[in-house]
MISEMAR-899816 format. One line per 10 residues: number of its first residue (from 1); their letters; for each residue x, y negated, z negated of C-alpha. Coordinates in steps of 0.02 Angstrom, whole numbers, plus 50000, padded with zeros to 5 digits. Layout:
MISEMAR-899816
NUM	a	X,Y,Z; ...
This chain:
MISEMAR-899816
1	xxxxxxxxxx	48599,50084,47325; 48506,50059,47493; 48617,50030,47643; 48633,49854,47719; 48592,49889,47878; 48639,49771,48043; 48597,49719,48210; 48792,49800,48228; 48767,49975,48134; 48574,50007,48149
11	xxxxxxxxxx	48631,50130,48326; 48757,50235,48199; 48668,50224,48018; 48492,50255,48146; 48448,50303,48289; 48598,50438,48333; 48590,50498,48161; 48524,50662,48120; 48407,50695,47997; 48292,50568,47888
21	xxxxxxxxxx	48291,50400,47881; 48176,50253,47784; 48209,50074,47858; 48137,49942,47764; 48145,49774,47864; 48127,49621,47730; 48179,49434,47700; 48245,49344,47530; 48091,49229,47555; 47949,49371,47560
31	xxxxxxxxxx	47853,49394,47401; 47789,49543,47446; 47976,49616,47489; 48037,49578,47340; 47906,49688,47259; 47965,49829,47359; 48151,49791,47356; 48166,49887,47195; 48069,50066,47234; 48167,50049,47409
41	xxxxxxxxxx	48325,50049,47279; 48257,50184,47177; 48220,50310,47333; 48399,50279,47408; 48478,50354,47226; 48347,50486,47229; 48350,50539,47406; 48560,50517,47413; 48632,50665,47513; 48438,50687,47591
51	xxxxxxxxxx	48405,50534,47686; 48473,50368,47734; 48382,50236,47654; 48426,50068,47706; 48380,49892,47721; 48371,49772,47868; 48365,49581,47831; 48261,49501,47975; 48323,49329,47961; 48511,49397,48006
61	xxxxxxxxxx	48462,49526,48097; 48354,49480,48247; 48379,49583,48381; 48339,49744,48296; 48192,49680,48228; 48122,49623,48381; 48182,49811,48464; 48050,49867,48338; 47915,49729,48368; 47925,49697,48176
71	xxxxxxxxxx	47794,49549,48157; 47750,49555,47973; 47857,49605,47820; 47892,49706,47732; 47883,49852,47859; 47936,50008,47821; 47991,50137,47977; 48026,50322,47940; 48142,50403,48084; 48181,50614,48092
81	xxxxxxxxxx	48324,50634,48201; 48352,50452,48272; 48181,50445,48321; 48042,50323,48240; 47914,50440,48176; 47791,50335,48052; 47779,50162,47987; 47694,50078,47845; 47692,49876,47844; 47661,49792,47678
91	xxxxxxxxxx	47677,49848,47516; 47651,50040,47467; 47686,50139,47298; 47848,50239,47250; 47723,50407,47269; 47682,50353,47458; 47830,50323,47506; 47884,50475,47424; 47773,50581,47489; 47813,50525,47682
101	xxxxxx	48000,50554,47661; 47962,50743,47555; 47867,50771,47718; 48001,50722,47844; 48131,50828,47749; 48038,51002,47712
């Protein structure tokens, strides 16, 4: 299961962490988020003990959306060692996604 990440964890589960992370930023209300809700799911079993995967609700969590300048959901933000590295906003296929994270971790 993705991570519920938090305007209070994002720094631990994030940015000092090292290695891999997928972030995907989304809201209950957001059509498109709820498409991608479930292959977010999916990658977090499949990449478990290779990357974080986690989720960050915008409506709760403000402040680390607007550290990001997240405007539009869903957005999706790939970080290698803490650091933000690529980002994909809207809705993208299990193989993309895949493919970005395969890329990160070889």
């Amino acid at each position: 299961m993705a991570l519920e990440i938090t305007d209070g964890n994002f720094s631990e589960t994030v940015t000092t962490n090292k290695g891999v992370a997928l972030v995907d930023f989304w809201a209950e209300w957001c059509g498109p988020c709820r498409l991608i809700g479930p292959v977010v799911e999916e990658l977090a079993k499949e990449y478990e003990g290779k990357a974080t995967i986690g989720k960050v609700n915008v409506d709760d969590n403000r402040e680390t959306a607007a550290q990001f300048g997240i405007m539009s959901i869903p957005t999706l933000l790939f970080f290698k060692d803490g650091q933000m590295v690529d980002k994909h906003v809207g809705v993208a296929s299990k193989s993309e996604l895949k493919k970005k994270l395969d890329a990160l971790i070889a």
